[in-house]
C-alpha positions in Angstrom: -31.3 78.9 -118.3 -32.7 77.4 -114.7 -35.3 79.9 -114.7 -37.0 78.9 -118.2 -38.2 75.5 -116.6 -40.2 73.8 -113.6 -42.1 76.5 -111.5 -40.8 79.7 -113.1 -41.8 77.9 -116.7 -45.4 76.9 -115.4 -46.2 80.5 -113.9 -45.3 82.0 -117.2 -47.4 79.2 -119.3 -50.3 79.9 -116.6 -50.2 83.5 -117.4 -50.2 83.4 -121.3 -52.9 81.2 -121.0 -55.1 82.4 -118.7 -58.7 81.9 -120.1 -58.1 78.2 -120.1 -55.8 78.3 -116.4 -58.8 80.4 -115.0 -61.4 78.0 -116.1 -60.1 75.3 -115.0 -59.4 76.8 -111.6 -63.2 77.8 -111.0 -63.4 74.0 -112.0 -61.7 72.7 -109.3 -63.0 75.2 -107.0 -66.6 74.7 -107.4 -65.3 70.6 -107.2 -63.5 71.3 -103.7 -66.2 73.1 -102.4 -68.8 70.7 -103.0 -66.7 68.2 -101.5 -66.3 70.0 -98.7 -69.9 71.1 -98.1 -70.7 68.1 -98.9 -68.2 66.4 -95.8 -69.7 69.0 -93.2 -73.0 68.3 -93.9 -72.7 64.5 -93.6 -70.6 64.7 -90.1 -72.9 67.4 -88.8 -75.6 65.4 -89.3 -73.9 61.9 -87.6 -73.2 64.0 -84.7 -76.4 65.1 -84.6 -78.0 61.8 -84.2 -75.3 60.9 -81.8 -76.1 63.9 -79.9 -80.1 62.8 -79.9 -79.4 59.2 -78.8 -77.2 60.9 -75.5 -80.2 62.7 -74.7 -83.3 60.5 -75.3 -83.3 59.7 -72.2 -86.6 58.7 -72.2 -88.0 55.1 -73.4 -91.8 56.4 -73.9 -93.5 59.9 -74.0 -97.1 60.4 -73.5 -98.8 63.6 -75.0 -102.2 64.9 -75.8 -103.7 62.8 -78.7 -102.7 64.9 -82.1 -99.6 66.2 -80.8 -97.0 63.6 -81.1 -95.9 65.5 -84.6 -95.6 68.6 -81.7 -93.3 67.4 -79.8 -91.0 66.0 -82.0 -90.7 69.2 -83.6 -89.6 70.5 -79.9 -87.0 68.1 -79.5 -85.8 68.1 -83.1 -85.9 71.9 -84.3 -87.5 73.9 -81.5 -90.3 74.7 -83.3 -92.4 76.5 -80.0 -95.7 74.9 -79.1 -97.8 75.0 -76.2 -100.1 71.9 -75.2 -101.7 69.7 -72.3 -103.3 67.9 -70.2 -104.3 66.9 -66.4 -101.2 65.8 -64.4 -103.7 63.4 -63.1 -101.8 61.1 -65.7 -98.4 61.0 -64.9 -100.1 59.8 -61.0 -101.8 56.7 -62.8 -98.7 56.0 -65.3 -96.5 55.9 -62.4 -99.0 52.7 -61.3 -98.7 51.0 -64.4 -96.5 47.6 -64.6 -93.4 48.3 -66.4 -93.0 51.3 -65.8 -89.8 52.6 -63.6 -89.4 56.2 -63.7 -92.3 58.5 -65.0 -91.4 62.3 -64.9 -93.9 65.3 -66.2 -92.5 68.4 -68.6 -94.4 72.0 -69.3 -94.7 73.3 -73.2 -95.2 77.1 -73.3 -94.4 78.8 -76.5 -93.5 82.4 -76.0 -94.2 85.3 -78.3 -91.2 87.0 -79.2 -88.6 87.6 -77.0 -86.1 90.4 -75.2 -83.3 87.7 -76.5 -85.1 86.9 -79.6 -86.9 88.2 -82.5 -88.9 85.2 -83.0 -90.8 82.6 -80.5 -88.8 79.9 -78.9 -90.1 77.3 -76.6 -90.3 77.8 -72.7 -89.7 74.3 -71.4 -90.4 73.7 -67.6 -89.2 70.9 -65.5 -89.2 69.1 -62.5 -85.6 69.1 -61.0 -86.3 66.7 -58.1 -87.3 63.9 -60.5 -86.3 64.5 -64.4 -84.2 61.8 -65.5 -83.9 63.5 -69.1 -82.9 67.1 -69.5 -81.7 67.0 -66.1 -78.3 64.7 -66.3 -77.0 66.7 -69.4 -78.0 70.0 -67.6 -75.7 69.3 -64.2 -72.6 69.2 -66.9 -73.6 72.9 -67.5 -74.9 74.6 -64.2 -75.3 74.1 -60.6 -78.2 73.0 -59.2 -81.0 73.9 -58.0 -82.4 76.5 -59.9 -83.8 79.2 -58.1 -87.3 81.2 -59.1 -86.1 83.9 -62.1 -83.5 81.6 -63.4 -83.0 80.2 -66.5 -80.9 78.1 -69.1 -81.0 79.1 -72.4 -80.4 77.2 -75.6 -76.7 77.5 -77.8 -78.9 79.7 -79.9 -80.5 82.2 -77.5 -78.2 85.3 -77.3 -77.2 87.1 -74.0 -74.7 85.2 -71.4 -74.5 84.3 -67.9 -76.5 86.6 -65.6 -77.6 88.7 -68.7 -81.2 89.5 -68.3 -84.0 88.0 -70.9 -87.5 88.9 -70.9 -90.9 86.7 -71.8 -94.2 88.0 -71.5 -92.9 91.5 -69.4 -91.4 89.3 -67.1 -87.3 89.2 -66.9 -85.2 86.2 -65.5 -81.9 86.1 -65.4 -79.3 83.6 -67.4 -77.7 80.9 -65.2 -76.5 78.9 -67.7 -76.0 78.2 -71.6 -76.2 74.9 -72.8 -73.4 73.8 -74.8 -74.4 72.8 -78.9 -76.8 70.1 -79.3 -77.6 70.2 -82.5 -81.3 69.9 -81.8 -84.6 71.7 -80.8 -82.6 72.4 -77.0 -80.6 74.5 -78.8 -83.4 77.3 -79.5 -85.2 76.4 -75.9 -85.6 77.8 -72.9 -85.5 75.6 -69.6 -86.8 76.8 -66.0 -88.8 75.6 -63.4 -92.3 74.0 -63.0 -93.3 76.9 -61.2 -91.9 79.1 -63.2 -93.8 78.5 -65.9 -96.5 78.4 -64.4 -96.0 81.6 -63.3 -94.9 82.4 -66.9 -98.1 81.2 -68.1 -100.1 83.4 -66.2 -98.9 86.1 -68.1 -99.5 84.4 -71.2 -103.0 84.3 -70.2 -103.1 88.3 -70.5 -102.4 88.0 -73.6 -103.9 84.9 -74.4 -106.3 82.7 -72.9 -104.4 79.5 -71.8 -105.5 76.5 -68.9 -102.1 76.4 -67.6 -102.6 80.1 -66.0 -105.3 78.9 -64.2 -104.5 74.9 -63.1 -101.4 74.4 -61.8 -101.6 70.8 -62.0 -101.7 71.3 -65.6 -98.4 69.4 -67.7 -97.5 68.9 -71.4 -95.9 65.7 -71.2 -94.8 62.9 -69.4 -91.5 60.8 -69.5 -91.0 57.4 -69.1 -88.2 54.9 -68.4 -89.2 51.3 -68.8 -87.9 48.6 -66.3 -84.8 46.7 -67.5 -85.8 43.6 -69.7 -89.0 44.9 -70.7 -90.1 46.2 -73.8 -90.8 49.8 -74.3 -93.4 49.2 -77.1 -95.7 47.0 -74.8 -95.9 49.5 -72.0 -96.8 52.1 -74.8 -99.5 50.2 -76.4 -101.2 49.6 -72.9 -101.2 53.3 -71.9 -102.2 54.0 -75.2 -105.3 51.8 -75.1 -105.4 52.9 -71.1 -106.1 56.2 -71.7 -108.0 56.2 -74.7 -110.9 57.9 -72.9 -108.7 60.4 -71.9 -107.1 61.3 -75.9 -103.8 60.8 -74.5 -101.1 59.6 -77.2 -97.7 57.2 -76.2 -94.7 57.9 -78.6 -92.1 55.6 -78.9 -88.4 58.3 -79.0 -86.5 55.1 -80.2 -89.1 54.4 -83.5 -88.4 58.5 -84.1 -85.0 58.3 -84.2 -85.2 55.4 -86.3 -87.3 57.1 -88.8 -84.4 60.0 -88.6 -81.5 57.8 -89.1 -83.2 55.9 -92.2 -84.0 59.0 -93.6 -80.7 60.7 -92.7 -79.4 57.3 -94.4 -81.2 57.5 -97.5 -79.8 61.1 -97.9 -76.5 60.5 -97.2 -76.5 57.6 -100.2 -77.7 60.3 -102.6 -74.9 62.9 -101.1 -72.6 60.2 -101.5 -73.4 59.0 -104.9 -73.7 62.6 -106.1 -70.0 63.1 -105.4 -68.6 60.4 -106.7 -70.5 60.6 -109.9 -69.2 64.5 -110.1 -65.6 64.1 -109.2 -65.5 60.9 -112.2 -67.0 63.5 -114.3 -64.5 66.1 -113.7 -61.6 63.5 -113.6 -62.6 62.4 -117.5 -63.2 66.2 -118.3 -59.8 67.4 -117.0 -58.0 64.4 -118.5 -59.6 66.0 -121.9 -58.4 69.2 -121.2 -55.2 68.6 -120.7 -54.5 66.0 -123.8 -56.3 68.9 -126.1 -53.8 71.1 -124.3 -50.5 69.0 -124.9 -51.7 68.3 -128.3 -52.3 72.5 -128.8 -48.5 73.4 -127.6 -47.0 70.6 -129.8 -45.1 73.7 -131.2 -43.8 75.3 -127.5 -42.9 71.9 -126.1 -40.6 71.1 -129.4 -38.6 74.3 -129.3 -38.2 73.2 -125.1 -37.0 70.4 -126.1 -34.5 71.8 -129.1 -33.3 73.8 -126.7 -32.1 70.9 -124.5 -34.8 69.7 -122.4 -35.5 66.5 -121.5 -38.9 64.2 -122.0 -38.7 64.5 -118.4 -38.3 68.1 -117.7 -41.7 68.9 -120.0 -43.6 66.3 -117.8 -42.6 68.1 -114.8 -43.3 71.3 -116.5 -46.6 69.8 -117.3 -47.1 68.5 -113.4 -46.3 71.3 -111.7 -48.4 73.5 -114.1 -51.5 71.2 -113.6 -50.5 71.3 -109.5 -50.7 75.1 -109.6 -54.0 75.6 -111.3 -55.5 72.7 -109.1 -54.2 74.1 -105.6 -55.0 77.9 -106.2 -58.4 76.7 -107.2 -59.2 74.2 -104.2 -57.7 76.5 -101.8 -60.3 79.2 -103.2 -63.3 76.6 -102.8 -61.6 75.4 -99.4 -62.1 78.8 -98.7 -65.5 79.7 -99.2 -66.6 76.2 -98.2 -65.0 76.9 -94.9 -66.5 80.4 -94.6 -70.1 79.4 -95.9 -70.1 76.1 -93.5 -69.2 78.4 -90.3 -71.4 81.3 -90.7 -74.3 79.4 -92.2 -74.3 76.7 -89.7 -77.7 77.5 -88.1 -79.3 78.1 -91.7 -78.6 74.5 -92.9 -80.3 73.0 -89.5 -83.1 74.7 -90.1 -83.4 73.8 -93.9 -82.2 70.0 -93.0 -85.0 70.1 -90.3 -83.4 67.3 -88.8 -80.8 67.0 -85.8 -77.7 69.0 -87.0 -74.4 69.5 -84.9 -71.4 71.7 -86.5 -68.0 69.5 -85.8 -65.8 70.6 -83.5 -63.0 73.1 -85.3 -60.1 70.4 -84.7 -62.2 68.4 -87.6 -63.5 70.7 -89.4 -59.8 72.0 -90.5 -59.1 68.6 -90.9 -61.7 67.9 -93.2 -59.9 71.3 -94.9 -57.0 70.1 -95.4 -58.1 66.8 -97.0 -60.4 68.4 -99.5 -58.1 71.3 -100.8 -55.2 68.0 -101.0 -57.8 66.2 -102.9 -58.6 69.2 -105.3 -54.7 69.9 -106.0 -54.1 66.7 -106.7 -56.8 66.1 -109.1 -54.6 68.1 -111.7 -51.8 66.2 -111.9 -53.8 62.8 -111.7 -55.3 63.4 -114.9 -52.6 64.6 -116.7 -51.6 61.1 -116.7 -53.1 60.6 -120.5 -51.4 63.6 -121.9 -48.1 62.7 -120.5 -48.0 59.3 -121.9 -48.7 60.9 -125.1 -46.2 62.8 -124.6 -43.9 59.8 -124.4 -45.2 58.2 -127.1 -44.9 61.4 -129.6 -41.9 62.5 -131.2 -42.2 66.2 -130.3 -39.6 66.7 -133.2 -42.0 65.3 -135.3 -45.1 67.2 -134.0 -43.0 70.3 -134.9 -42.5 69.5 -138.4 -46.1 68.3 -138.9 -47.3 71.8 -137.2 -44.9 73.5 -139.9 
């Protein structure tokens, strides 16, 4: 007689009715994996703009005039592009009041690549004076960097002392940067020299300055002195240089302009899912009273047969807790999946600074969701149990007959 209630009961309602028990599984599946999706996108995304405060280290950067969008798009997405001017400037920025630190960087976008099957960006720095790339690259390798050596990106394949080739020319892997969730992450980093070197084969293919002028740079960096203000030092090199088409951008105003937007976003994302899970709340709580209200019949002849009010609402709990779990753990699922192997393809699409969680969080945020999604079930099957209590299931027999 055990065996004709609770779990055993519940499988064998879930099976008789399984058009409606399969529906409302794909229900809470498609609910748990928005939520989920909808989680990783919106930590990825925080740690991404922690990751690009760490590494700004820079208060100002000056570039040729017309390619400030340029270089955000190398630091943000790695988008390879190749510009630049005289490093006559960084000499006379150096000079100007304000100003503490002033380093110089190289731009080279490559064709593609022996690693690659698309172009990435060739970045080349000084390693005697970078105050930048350079603290976040000693957590990775040793320094110095000899000539042929390179540190690739998170996203460039090969590994340490693996070979990669640019222009017919191979250097050798000394490092791999760890996930930044930006532009560094599809970059490659060597020596001034280097790419210079570099460049000159670039110039058999295509005609480019840097080939011929080694005194030729893309950027340069600037820290400000303590207590004063970034944006005044940038306005007088900007009017300073004016002859000279040379543009100041301010890395702080960029990453304000990320956060806000990365803000507005996430109020929509937010929004979005609490407006769906209300819906789905109301629409299960529907479900389930048409559903009490349909097995008047069954739930009278439980009860004839000795079972208690509360034996059905446990029937009716752990029936609603089944349907709920199997179908979060199947959006859990293929969230989880999706959000790992797709990880690269949502930066890309975001276009904005994008660093997957570590794993420790990312099965936490697993967890919650797929506890969230079983639970829904039995949370809105509040209404039909109360009517339950408040219906004389004799009754409702006798009315069905």
């Amino acid at each position: 007689m055990k065996d004709l209630y609770t779990i055993n009961l519940a499988k064998k309602n879930i099976q008789n009715k399984k058009a409606r028990s399969y529906t409302l599984m794909f229900l809470v599946g498609v609910l748990t994996f928005i939520l989920f999706m909808s989680s990783f996108i919106i930590s990825s995304l925080n740690a991404g703009m922690k990751s690009l405060s760490d590494r700004m280290g820079a208060d100002i950067i000056v570039v040729p005039e017309g390619y400030d969008s340029k270089i955000t798009g190398a630091i943000l997405r790695g988008e390879p592009n190749t510009f630049f001017f005289n490093r006559d400037v960084l000499t006379r920025v150096k000079e100007y009041p304000g100003v503490e630190k002033a380093w110089a960087q190289v731009y080279l976008a490559t064709l593609s690549a022996g690693c690659c099957s698309f172009p990435i960006q060739v970045i080349g720095i000084d390693f005697d004076d970078d105050y930048s790339v350079k603290p976040w690259l000693e957590h990775q390798i040793k320094l110095p960097m000899k000539a042929g050596e390179v540190v690739v990106g998170a996203n460039i394949r090969g590994t340490i002392k693996d070979t990669v080739k640019f222009f017919n020319q191979e250097f050798t892997i000394k490092g791999r940067l760890s996930k930044t969730g930006m532009g560094f992450d599809n970059s490659v980093f060597m020596t001034m020299e280097e790419t210079h070197r570099l460049a000159k084969e670039y110039e058999k293919i295509v005609h480019h300055p840097i080939a011929n002028d080694m005194e030729t740079i893309s950027s340069v960096m600037i820290k400000v002195k303590k207590n004063t203000e970034p944006k005044t030092v940038a306005n007088e090199i900007r009017e300073g240089f004016r002859p000279d088409r040379v543009y100041s951008l301010l890395p702080q105003k960029l990453m304000t302009e990320i956060s806000d937007s990365a803000k507005n976003m996430l109020f929509y994302v937010y929004a979005l899912i609490g407006l769906i899970w209300i819906l789905a709340f109301f629409v299960l709580s529907l479900v389930n009273t048409l559903s009490v209200k349909e097995r008047k019949r069954e739930f009278a002849t439980i009860r004839i047969l000795g079972a208690t009010k509360k034996k059905l609402k446990e029937i009716v709990l752990v029936e609603s807790l089944l349907i709920n779990g199997t179908g979060a753990l199947i959006g859990g699922i293929c969230s989880f999946v999706i959000s790992l192997a797709f990880n690269n393809a949502f930066s890309s699409m975001l276009k904005m600074p994008f660093l997957r969680p570590n794993i420790l969080l990312i099965l936490l945020m697993f967890l919650i969701t797929i506890i969230l999604g079983a639970l829904l079930g039995p949370l809105s099957s509040i209404f039909a149990i109360k009517k339950m209590d408040n219906t004389e299931l004799l009754l409702m027999q006798r009315d069905n007959d």
